[in-house]
C-alpha positions in Angstrom: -7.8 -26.9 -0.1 -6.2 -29.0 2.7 -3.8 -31.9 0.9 -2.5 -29.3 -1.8 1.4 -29.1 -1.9 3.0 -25.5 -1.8 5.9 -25.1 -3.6 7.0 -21.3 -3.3 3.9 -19.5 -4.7 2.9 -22.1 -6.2 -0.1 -25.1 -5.2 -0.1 -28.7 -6.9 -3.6 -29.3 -6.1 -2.7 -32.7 -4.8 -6.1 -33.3 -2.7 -7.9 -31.4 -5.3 -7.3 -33.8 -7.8 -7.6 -37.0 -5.2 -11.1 -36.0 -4.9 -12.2 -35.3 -8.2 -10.8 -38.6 -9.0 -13.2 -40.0 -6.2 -16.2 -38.5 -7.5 -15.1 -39.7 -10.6 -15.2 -43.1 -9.7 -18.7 -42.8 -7.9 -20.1 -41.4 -11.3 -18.4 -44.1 -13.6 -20.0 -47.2 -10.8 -23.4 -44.6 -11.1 -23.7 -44.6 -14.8 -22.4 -48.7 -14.7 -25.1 -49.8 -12.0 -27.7 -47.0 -12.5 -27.9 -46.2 -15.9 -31.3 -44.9 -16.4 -30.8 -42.4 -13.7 -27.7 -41.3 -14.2 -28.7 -40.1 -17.4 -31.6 -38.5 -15.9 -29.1 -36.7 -13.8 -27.2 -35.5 -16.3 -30.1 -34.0 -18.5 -31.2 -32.3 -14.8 -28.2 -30.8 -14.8 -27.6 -29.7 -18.9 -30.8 -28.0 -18.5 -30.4 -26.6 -15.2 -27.3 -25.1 -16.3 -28.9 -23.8 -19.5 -31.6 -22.2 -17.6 -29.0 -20.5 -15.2 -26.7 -19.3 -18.5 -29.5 -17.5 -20.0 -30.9 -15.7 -17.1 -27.5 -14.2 -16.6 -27.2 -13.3 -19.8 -30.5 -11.2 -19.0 -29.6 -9.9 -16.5 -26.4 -8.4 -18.0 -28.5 -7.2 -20.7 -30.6 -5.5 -18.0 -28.5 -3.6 -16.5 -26.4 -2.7 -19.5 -26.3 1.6 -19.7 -27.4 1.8 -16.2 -25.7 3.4 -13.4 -23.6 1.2 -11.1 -25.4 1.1 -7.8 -23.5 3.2 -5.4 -23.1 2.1 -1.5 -24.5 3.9 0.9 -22.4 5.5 3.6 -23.7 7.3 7.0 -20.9 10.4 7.6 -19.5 11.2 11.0 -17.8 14.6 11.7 -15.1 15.0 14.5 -11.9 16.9 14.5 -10.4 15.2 17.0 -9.3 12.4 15.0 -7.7 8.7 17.0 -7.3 4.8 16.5 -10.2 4.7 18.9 -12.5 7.0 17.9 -11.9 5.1 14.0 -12.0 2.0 15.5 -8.6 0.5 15.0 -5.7 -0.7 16.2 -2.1 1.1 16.7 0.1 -0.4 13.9 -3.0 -0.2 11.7 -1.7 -0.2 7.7 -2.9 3.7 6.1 -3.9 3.2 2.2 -4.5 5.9 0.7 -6.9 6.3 -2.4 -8.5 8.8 -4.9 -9.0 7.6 -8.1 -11.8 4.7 -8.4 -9.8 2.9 -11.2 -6.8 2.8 -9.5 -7.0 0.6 -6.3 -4.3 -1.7 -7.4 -2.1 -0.7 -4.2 -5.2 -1.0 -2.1 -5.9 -5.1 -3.9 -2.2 -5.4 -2.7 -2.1 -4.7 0.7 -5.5 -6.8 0.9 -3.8 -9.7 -0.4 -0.8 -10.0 2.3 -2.9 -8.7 5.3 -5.2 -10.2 8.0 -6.8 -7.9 9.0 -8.0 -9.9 12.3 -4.6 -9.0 13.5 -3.7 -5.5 12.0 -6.3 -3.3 10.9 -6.4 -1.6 7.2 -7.7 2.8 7.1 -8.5 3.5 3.7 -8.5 7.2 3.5 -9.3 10.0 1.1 -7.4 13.1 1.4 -9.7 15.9 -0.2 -8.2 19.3 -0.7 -10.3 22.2 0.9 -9.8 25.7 1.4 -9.1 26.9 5.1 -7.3 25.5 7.7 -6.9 21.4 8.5 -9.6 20.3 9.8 -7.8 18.5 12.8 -7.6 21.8 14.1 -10.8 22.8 15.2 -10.9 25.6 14.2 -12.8 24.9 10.9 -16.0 23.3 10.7 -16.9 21.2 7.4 -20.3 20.1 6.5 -20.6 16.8 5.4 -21.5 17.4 2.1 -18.2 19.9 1.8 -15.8 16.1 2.1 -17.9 13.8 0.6 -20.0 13.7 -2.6 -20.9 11.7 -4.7 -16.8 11.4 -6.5 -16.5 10.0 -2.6 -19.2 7.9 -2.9 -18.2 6.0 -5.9 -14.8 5.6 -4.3 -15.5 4.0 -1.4 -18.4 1.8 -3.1 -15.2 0.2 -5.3 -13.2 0.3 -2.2 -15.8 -1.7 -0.1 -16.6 -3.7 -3.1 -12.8 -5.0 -3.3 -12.6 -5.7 0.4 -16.2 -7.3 0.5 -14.4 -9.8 -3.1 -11.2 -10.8 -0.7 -13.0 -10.9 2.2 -11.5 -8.1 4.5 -12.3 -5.9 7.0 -11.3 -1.7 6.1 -12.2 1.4 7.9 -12.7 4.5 5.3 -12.0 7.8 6.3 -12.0 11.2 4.1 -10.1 13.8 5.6 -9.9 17.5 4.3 -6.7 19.8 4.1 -5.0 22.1 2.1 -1.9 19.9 1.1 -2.8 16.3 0.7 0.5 15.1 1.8 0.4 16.9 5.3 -3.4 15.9 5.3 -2.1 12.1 5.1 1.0 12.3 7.8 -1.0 14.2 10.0 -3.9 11.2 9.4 -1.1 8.4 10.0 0.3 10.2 13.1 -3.6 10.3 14.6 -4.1 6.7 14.0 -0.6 5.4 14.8 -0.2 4.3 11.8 3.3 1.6 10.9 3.0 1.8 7.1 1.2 4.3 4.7 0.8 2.7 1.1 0.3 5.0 -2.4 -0.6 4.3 -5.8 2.3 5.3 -8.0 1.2 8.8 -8.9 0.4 9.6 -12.6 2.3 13.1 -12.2 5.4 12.2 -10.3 7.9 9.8 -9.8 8.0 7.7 -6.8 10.9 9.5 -5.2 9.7 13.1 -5.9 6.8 11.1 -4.3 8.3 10.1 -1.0 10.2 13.2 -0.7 7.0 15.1 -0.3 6.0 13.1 1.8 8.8 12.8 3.9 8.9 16.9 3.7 5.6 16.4 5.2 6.7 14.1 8.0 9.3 16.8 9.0 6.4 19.2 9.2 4.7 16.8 12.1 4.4 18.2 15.7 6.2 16.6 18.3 5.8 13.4 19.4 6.8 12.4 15.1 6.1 8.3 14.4 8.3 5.9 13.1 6.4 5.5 9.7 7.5 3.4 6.5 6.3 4.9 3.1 5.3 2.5 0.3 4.5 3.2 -3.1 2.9 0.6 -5.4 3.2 1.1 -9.1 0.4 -0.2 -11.5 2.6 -2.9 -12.7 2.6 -4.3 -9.1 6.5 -2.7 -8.8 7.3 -1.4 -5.0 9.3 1.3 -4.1 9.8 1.9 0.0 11.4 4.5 1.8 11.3 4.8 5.6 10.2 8.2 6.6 12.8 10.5 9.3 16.1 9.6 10.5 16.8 5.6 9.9 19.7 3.9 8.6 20.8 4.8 5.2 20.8 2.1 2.5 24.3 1.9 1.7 25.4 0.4 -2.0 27.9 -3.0 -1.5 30.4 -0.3 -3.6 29.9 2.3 -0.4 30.7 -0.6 2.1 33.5 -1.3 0.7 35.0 2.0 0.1 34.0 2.8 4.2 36.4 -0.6 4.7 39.0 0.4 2.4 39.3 4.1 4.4 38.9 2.3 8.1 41.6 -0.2 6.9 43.9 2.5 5.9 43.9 4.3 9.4 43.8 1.5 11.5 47.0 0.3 9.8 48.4 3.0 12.2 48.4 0.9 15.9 47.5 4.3 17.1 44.1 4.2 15.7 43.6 0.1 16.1 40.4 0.6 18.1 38.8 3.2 15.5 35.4 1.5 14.2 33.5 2.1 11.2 31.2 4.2 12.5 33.7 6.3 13.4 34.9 6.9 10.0 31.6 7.8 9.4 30.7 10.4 11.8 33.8 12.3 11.1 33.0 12.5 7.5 29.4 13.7 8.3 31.1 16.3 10.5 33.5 17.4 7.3 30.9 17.6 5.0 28.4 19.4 7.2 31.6 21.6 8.0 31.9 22.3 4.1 28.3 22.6 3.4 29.1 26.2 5.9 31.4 27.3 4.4 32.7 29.0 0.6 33.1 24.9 -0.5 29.2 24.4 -0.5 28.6 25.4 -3.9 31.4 23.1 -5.4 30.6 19.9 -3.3 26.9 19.9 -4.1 27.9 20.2 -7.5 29.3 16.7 -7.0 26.0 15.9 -5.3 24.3 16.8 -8.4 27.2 15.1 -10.7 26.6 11.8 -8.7 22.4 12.1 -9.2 22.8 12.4 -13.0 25.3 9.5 -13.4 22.9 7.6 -11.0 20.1 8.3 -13.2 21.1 7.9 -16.3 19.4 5.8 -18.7 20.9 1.9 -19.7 21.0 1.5 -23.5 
C-alpha cells in the first residue's frame, strides 16, 4: 500500500488508515445528507454478505470427505538434463521437496525471491533401482518417476506458488542415492543455492555432510554451490559446499594473532603474515595425520566435537 511507513519488518499502514478515514467521512456526509439510501445500502450489503457467508459454508460442507483435486501435469522424459532444456536461468535457486506437508523451506525461499530475476527448480529426487538416469543408459517410463505420491506433491507445490504469486519449474529426477541425484541436478541446471527441509532422520550437519560427500563425487567441471537447510521452526543452517573459507570462531582469530605476534616479535620474521601461520600448521597437521601421531591427534579432534556439542544446562 503506497504511503505505509516501513520500519524494519514492520508497516504502519499510514496511507491505509488516511484512506479509510476518507471513506469514512464520505459515509458519515452519506448517511447525514442521504439518509434513506444510505440505509438501503447498508441492508444491500448485510444481506449480500449473508447470502455470500452461507453459500461458503455449503460449499465447505460439500466438499467435506472428498478427495482434494489433484493438478494435472503433462511428463517429459530426457536424460540429457540443462537450464535450457528446463527452462531457466544459470543462478537458478534448487528446492528440493518430498513430503507434501512439509514445504515450509519451499514458502521460504518464495517469500525473499523474485523470480522475474532468478528462477526457482522445485525438484523431487525419487529413488530407483539401476543406474542415474542422466546417464542414458537407463530408460524410465513415466509412470516409473511419477505417480500419483508425485502428483499430490507438486499440486501443493503449484498450489503455494500459484498463493504468493510465483513462478517454479518442477522436475522429478530418479537415482539411486538422492543426495548424488540432487548435486548432479544442481550441477545440470547451474544451480547458486540448493535449499532442504530439515530432515526428520538427521541433523542438519550429518545433512550437509552428505551432501557435501556428494558434491565431492561430481565430475569435473564441480560448481560453486551454497547448501541451505531450513528447519520447520523457520531456523537456517548454511554451509557452502567444496573448498571455501573456513568460518573461523572470534576465539580462533585471536589465538592465530596471538601465534603470528609471537614470531614476528623476532625482526627476522617481521614480514610473516597470517596466512602464513596458517599454511604451515595445515602442513604440520597433514604431516601428523601420516604418520604414527594420527591416532592421538584425531582423538583431540573428537575431544574438541564432544565439548563443542555438549548440551547447556
Amino acid at each position: 500500500m503506497p504511503g505505509n511507513l516501513k520500519i524494519g519488518r514492520h508497516e504502519i499502514p499510514i496511507g491505509l488508515g488516511l484512506i479509510t478515514g476518507v471513506l469514512f467521512l464520505i459515509a458519515i456526509a452519506n448517511l447525514l445528507t442521504k439518509q434513506d439510501a444510505t440505509i438501503a445500502g447498508v441492508i444491500f450489503s448485510g444481506v449480500f454478505y449473508g447470502i455470500l457467508t452461507v453459500s461458503e459454508r455449503y460449499a465447505k460442507r460439500e466438499q467435506a470427505g472428498q478427495i482434494e483435486a489433484l493438478e494435472q501435469f503433462r511428463v517429459f522424459d530426457n536424460p540429457e538434463l540443462d537450464y535450457a532444456l528446463v527452462g531457466t536461468r544459470p543462478g537458478n535457486i534448487l528446492v528440493t521437496v518430498r513430503d507434501p506437508n512439509r514445504l515450509h523451506h519451499l514458502r521460504h525461499v518464495l517469500s525473499r525471491t523474485n523470480t522475474s530475476h532468478q528462477d526457482v527448480v522445485v525438484l523431487s529426487a525419487r529413488l530407483s533401482p539401476g543406474r542415474h538416469s542422466f546417464t542414458g543408459s537407463t530408460s524410465y517410463e513415466a509412470r516409473d518417476v511419477f505417480d500419483i505420491y508425485e502428483q499430490e506433491l507438486f499440486s501443493r507445490v503449484v498450489a503455494l506458488a500459484e498463493k504468493q504469486g510465483k513462478r517454479v519449474s518442477l522436475l522429478v529426477v530418479p537415482g539411486t542415492d538422492v543426495f548424488d541425484a540432487i548435486m548432479l541436478t544442481a550441477q545440470r541446471l547451474e544451480s547458486s543455492r540448493v535449499v532442504s527441509g530439515l530432515s526428520t532422520k538427521l541433523a542438519a550437519d550429518e545433512q550437509a555432510k552428505l551432501t557435501g560427500d556428494a558434491w565431492e563425487r561430481l565430475p569435473e567441471p564441480k560448481p560453486r554451490l551454497t547448501m541451505e537447510i531450513i528447519g520447520a521452526d523457520g531456523r537456517r543452517h548454511e554451509y557452502p559446499l567444496g573448498p571455501h573459507e573456513p568460518r573461523l570462531r572470534p576465539c580462533d582469530v585471536e589465538l592465530l594473532h596471538k601465534v603470528w605476534l609471537e614470531i614476528t616479535a623476532d625482526p627476522r620474521y617481521a614480514g610473516l603474515h597470517h596466512y602464513d601461520v596458517v599454511a604451515l600448521a595445515l602442513e604440520e597437521l597433514k604431516r601428523t595425520l601420516n604418520s604414527k601421531g594420527r591416532e592421538a591427534l584425531l582423538q583431540q579432534f573428537n575431544s574438541s566435537v564432544t565439548e563443542i556439542a555438549k548440551p547447556v544446562r
